[in-house]
PDB file of N, CA, C and O in Angstrom:
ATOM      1  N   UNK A   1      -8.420  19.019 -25.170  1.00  0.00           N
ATOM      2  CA  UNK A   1      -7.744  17.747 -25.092  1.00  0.00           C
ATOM      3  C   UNK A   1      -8.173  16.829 -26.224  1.00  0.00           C
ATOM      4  O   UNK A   1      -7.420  15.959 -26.660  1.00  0.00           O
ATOM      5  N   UNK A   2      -9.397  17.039 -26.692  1.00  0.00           N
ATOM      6  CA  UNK A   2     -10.096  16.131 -27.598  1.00  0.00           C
ATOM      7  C   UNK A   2      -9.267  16.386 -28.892  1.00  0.00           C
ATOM      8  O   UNK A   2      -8.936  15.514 -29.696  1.00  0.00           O
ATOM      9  N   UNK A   3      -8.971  17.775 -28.974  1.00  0.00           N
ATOM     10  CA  UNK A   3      -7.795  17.851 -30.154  1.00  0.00           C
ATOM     11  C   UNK A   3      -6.663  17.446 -30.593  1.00  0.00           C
ATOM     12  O   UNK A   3      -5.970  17.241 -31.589  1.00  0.00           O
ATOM     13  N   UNK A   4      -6.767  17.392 -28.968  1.00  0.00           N
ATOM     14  CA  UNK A   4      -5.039  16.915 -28.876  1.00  0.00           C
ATOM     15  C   UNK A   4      -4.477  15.484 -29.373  1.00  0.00           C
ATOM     16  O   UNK A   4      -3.409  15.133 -29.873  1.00  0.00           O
ATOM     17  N   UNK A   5      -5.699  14.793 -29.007  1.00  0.00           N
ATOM     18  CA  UNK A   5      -5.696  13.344 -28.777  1.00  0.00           C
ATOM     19  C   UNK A   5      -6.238  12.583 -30.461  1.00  0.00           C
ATOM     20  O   UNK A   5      -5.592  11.743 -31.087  1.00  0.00           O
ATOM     21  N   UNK A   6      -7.548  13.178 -30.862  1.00  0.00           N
ATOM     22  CA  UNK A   6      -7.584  13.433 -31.850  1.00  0.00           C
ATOM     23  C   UNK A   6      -9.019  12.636 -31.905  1.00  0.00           C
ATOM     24  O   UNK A   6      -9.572  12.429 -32.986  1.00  0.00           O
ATOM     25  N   UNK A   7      -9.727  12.093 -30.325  1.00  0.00           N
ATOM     26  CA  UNK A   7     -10.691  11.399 -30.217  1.00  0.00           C
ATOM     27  C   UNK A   7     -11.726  12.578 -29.702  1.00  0.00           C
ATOM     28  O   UNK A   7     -11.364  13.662 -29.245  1.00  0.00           O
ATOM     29  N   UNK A   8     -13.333  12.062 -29.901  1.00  0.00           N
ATOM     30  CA  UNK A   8     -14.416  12.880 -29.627  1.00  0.00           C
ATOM     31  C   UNK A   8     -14.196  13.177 -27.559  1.00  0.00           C
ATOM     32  O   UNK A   8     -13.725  12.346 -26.782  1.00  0.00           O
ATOM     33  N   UNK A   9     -14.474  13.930 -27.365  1.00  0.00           N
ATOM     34  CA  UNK A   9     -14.693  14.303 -26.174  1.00  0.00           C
ATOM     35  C   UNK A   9     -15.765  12.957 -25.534  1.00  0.00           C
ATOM     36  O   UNK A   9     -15.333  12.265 -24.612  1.00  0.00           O
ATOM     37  N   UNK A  10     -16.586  12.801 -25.879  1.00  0.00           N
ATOM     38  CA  UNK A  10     -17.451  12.007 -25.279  1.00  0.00           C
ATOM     39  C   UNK A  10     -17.194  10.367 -25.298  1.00  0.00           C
ATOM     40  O   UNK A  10     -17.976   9.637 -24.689  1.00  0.00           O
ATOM     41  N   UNK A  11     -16.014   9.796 -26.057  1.00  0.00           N
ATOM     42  CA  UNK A  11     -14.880   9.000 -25.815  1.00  0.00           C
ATOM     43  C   UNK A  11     -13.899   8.979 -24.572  1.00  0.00           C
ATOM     44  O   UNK A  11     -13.505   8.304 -23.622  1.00  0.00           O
ATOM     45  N   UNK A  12     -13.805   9.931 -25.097  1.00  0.00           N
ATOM     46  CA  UNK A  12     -12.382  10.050 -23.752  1.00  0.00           C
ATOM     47  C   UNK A  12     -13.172   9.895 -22.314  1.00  0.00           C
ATOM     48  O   UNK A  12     -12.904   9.025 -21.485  1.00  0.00           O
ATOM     49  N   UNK A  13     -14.135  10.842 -22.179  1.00  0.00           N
ATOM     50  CA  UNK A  13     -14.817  11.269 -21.014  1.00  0.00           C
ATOM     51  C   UNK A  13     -15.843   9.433 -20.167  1.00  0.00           C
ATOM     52  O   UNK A  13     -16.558   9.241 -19.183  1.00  0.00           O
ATOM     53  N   UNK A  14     -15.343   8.635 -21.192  1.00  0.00           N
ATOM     54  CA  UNK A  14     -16.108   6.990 -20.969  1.00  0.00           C
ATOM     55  C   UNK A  14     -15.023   6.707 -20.191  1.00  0.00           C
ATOM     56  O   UNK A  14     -15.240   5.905 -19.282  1.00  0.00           O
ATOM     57  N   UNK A  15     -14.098   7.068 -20.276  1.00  0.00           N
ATOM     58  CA  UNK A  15     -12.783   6.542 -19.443  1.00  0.00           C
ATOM     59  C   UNK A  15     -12.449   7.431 -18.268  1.00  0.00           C
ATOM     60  O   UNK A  15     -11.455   7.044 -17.654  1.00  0.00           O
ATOM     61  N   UNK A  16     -12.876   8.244 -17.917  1.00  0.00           N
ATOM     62  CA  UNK A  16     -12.536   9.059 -16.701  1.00  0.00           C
ATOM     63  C   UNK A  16     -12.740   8.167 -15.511  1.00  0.00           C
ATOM     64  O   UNK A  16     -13.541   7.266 -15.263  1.00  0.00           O
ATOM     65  N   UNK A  17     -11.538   8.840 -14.723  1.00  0.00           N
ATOM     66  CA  UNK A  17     -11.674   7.665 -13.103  1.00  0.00           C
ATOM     67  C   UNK A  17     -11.586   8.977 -12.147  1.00  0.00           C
ATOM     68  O   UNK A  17     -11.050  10.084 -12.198  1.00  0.00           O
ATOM     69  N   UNK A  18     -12.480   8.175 -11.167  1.00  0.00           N
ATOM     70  CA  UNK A  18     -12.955   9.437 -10.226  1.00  0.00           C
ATOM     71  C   UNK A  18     -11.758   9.449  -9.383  1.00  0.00           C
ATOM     72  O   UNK A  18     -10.944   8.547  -9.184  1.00  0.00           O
ATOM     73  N   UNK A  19     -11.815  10.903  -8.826  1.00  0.00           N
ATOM     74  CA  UNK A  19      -9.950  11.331  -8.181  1.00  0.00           C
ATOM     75  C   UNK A  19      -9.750  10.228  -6.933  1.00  0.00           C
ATOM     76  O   UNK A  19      -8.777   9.502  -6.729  1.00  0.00           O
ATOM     77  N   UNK A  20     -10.992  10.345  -6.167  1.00  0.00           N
ATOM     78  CA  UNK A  20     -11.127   9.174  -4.824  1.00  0.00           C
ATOM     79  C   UNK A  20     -10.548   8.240  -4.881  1.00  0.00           C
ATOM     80  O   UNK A  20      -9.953   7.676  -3.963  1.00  0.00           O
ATOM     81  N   UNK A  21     -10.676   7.795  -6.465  1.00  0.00           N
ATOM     82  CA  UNK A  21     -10.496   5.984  -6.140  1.00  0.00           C
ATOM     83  C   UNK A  21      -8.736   5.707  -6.888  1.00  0.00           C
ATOM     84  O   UNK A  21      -8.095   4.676  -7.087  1.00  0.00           O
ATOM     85  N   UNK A  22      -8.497   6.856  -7.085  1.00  0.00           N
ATOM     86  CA  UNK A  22      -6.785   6.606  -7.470  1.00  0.00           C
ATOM     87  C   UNK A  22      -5.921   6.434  -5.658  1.00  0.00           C
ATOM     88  O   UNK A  22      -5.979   7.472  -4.998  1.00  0.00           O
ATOM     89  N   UNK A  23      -5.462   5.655  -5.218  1.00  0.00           N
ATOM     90  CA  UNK A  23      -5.023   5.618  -4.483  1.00  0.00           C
ATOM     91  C   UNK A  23      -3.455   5.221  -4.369  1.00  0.00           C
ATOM     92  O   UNK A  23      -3.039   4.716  -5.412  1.00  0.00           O
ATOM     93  N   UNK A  24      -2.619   5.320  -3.472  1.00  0.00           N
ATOM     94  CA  UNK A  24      -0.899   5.165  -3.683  1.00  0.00           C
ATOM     95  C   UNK A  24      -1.197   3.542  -3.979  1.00  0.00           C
ATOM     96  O   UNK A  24      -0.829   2.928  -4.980  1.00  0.00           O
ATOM     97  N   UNK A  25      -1.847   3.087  -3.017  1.00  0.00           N
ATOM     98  CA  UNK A  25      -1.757   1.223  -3.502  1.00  0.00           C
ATOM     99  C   UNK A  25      -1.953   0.679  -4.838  1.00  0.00           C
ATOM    100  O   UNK A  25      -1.257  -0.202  -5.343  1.00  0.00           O
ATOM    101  N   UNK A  26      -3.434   1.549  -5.642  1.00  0.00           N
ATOM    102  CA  UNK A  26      -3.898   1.256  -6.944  1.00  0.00           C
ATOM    103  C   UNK A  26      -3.016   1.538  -8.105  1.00  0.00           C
ATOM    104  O   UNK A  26      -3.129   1.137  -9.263  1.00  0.00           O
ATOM    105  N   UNK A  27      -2.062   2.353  -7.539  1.00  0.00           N
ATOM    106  CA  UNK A  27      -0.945   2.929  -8.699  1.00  0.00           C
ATOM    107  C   UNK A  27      -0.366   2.549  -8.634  1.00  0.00           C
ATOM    108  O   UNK A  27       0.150   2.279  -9.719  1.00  0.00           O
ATOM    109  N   UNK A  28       0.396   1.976  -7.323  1.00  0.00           N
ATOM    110  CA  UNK A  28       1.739   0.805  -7.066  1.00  0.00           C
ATOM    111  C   UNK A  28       1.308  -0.695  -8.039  1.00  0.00           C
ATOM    112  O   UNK A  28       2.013  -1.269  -8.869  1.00  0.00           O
ATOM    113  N   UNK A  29       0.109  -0.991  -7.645  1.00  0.00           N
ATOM    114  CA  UNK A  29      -0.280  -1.998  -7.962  1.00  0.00           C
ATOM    115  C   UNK A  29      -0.338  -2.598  -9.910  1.00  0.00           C
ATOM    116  O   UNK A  29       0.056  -3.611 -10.488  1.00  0.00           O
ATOM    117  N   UNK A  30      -1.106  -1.211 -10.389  1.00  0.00           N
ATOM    118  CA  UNK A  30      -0.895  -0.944 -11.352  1.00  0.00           C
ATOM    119  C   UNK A  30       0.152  -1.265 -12.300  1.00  0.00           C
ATOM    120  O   UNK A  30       0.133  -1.991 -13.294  1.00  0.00           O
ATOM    121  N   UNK A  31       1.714  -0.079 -11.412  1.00  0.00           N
ATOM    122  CA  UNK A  31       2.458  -0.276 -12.119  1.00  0.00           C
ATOM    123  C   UNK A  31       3.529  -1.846 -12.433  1.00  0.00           C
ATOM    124  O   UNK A  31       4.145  -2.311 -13.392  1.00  0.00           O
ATOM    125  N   UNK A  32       3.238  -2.283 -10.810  1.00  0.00           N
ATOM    126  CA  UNK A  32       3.715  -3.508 -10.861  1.00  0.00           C
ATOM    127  C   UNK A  32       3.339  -4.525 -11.915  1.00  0.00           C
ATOM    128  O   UNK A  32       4.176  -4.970 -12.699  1.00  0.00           O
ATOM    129  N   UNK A  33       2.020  -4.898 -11.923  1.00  0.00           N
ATOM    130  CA  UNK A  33       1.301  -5.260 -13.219  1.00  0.00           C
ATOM    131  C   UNK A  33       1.834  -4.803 -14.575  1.00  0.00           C
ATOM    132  O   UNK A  33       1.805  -5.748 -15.363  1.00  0.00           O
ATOM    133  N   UNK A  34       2.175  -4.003 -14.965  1.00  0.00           N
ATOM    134  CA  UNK A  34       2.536  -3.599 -16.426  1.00  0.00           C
ATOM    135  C   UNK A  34       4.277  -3.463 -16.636  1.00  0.00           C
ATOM    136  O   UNK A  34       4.915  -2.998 -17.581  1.00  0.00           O
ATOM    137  N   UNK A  35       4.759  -4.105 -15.268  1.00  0.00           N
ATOM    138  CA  UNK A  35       6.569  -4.021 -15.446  1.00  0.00           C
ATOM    139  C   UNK A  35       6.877  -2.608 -15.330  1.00  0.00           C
ATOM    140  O   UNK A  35       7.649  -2.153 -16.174  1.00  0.00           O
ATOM    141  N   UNK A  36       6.425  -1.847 -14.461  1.00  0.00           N
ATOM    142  CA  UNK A  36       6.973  -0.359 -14.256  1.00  0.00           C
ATOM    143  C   UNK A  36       6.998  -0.417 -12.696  1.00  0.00           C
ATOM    144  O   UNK A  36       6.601   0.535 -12.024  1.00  0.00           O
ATOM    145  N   UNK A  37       7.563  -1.770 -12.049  1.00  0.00           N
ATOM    146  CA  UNK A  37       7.506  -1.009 -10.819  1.00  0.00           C
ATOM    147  C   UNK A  37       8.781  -0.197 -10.020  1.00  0.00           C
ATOM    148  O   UNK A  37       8.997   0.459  -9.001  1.00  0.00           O
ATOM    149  N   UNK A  38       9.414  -0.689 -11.149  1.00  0.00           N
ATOM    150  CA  UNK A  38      10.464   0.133 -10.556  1.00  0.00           C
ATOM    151  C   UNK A  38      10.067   2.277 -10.138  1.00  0.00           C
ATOM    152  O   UNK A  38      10.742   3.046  -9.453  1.00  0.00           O
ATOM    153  N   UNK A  39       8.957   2.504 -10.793  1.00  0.00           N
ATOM    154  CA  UNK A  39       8.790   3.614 -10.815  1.00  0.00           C
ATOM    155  C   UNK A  39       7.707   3.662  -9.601  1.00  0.00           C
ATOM    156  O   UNK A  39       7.133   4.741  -9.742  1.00  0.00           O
ATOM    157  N   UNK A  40       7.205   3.031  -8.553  1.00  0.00           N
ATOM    158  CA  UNK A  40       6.522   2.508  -7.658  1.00  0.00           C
ATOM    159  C   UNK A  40       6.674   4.290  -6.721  1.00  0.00           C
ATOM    160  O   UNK A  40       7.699   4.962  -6.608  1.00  0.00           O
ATOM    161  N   UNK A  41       5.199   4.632  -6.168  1.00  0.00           N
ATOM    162  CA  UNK A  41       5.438   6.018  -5.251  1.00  0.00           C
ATOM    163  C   UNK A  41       5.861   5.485  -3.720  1.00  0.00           C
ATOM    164  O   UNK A  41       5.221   4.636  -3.099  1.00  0.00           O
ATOM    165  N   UNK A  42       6.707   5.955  -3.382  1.00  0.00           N
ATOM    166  CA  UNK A  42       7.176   5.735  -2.126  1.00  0.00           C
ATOM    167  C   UNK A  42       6.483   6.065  -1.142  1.00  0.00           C
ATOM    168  O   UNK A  42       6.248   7.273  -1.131  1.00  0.00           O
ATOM    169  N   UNK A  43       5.947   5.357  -0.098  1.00  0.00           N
ATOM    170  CA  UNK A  43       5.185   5.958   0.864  1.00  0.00           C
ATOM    171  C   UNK A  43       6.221   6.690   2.185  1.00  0.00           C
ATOM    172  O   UNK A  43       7.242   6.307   2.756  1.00  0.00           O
ATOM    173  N   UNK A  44       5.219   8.097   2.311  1.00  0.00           N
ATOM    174  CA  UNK A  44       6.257   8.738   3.314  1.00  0.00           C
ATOM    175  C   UNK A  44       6.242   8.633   4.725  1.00  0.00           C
ATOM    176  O   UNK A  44       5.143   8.865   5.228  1.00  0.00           O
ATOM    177  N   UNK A  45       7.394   8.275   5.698  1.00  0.00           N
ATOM    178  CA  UNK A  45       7.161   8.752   6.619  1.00  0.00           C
ATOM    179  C   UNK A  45       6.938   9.627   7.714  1.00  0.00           C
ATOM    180  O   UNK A  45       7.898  10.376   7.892  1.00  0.00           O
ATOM    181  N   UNK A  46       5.963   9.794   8.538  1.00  0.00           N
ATOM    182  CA  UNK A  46       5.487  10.503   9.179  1.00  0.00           C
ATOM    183  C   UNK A  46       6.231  10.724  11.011  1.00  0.00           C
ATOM    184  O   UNK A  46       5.802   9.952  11.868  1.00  0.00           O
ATOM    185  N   UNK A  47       6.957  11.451  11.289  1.00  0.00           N
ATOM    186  CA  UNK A  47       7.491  11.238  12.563  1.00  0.00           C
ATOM    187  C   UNK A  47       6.892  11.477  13.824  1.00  0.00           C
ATOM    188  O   UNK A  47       7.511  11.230  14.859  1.00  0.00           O
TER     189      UNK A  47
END
């Protein structure tokens, strides 16, 4: 990936977010913040 990107591995790896703390709210929230909410994950229901 470090190739890909074209930055040192140990750059990129300063920015890693642990899988736990991505949550449907933090991404909704997210996108709302940056004008993408139209792309917002739908929460599903459960019957």
């Amino acid at each position: 990936m470090s190739d890909f990107v074209g930055y040192p591995i140990e750059d990129i790896l300063k920015f890693r977010t642990e899988p736990r703390r991505v949550t449907v709210e933090n991404t909704n929230a997210a996108l709302r913040e940056h004008g993408l909410w139209c792309y917002h994950i739908a929460r599903m229901r459960l019957r």
